[in-house]
Structures are given as structure tokens and as C-alpha cells.
N, C-alpha and C positions, 0 to 999 in steps of 0.2 A: 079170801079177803083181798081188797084192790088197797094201794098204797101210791099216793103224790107226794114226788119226793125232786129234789134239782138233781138234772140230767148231768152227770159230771163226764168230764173225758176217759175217764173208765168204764163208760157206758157209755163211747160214739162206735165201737163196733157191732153192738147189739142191735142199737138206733139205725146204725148203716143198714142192718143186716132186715129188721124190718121197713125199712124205706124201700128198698131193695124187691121185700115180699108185695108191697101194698101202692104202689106207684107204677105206674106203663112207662114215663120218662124219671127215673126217680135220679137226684142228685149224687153228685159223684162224694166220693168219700173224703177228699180235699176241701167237697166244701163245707160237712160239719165241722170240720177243724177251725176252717174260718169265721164260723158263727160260734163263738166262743167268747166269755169273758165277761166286764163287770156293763156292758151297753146291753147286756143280756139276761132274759129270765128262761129260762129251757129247762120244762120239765119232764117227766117222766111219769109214766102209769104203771105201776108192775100189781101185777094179781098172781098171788100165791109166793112171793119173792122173785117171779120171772117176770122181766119187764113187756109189756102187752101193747107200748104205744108209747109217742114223746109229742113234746110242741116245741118248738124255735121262733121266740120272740125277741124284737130286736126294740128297745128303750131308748130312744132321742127326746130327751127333755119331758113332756108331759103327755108324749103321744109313743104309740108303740104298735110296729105292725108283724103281725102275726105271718114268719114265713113258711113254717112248715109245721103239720099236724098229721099223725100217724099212727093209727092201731091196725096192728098185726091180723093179718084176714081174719087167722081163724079165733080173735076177741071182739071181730067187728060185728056190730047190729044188738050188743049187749048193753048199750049204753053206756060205753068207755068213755067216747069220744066228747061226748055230753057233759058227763062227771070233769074229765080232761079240762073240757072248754071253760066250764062253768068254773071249776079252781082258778085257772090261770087267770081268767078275767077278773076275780076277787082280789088275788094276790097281786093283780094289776093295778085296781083299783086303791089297793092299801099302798103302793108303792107313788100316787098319784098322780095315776094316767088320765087323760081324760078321753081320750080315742084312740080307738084299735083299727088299725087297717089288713085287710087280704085282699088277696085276688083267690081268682077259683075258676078252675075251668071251667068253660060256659056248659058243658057235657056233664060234669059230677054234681049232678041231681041230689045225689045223696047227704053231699057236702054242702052245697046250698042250704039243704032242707036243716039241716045242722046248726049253719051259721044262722040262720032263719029264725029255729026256736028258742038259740042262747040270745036272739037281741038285734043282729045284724041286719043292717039295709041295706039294698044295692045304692051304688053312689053314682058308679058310670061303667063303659064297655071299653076293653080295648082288643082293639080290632085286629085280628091274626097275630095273637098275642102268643102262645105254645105251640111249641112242634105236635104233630100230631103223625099218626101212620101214614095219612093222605095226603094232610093238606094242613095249614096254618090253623089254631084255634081261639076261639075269642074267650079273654082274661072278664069276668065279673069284679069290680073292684065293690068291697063294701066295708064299710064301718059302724062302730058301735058307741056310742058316747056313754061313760062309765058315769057313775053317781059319784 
């Protein structure tokens, strides 16, 4: 059984620990500390009581952008991410937001396809946006206007 629940700081080494599994450039551990507090909704997915995935959304007034989202490899393509998105956006919603913003690498097909079915539009490109192994990569910015 899957459970959404808020990502508390008792739970940012776990969070670290799958950002860690599930990201090629994944965020240093300094910085979930910093994304912390009451300008924030950050949740958590745990199935079976072990947590499987988190979000880090950041609340400025009526708008709120979505910085990190993450399920653990081996929970991914189960439709976590989905469940994930689809909560946060409600719980966004009721807290009244009225636009969600991301970026996404121009490469994570998968996340795209993600952001795509819960709602999201591309809005604009930015250009060699993320370190990549090679060479610069382009950021996909996209938003979702809530009811």
C-alpha cells in the first residue's frame, strides 16, 4: 500500500539518498536543507512504510514551482510518479495556487511524458541550460494552470 504524507527533515537523508539513486547530476545534500520550511509543500511517497519518492515545491504567493520530483529506480514505471504529481497538484490547488512551474531536461523523455499526462505545457526553452557529460543541456520550462 502507497502513502502521501509531508516530507519532514527526518526524512531529507532518505530523499538524499534516492535523489542520489535516480538523477546523473542529482543535488547536493546542503541543498534539501535549504528547501525547507513554511514557502514550502514537499512531499513524500512511501509504499509499504519505506519511502519510494518525494517532490520539492517552492509556494510564492499564488504560483508555486515544482523543483524536484523523484522515485527510486526500482518504484519507477509503476505509476508513483503520477500518483506523486497528481496529489501535490490537488493539495496545491486547495492551498490556492494557480500555476505550477518546472523545468526538465530537454533529454528526460520520460518526465516530459509525465508532466504531459498530469496537465503540463511547454512554455519556453532555455538554452544550455544543465551540465551534462558532454556538453550544456537544454532546460524545457513548463506550466500548469490549476482550477
Amino acid at each position: 500500500m502507497n502513502n502521501i504524507s509531508t516530507l519532514s527533515t527526518t526524512d531529507l537523508i532518505e530523499a538524499y539518498n534516492i535523489e542520489q539513486a535516480s538523477h546523473i547530476f542529482p543535488w547536493l545534500k546542503t541543498v534539501f536543507l535549504t528547501n525547507q520550511g513554511e514557502r514550502f509543500l514537499n512531499l513524500k511517497l512511501s509504499v509499504n512504510r519505506q519511502m519510494a519518492g518525494f517532490a520539492i515545491t517552492q509556494i510564492i504567493l499564488n504560483e508555486a514551482s515544482l523543483l524536484n520530483i523523484a522515485i527510486h529506480p526500482q518504484w519507477q514505471r509503476c505509476g508513483f510518479g503520477y500518483h506523486l504529481l497528481d496529489q501535490l497538484l490537488k493539495k496545491l490547488t486547495n492551498r490556492g495556487v494557480i500555476t505550477v512551474w518546472l523545468e526538465v531536461r530537454a533529454s528526460n523523455t520520460r518526465a516530459i511524458a509525465l508532466y504531459n499526462k498530469c496537465g503540463f505545457n511547454q512554455v519556453t526553452l532555455r538554452r544550455n541550460y544543465y551540465p551534462s557529460i558532454t556538453k550544456r543541456e537544454d532546460a524545457i520550462i513548463m506550466a500548469i494552470q490549476l482550477d
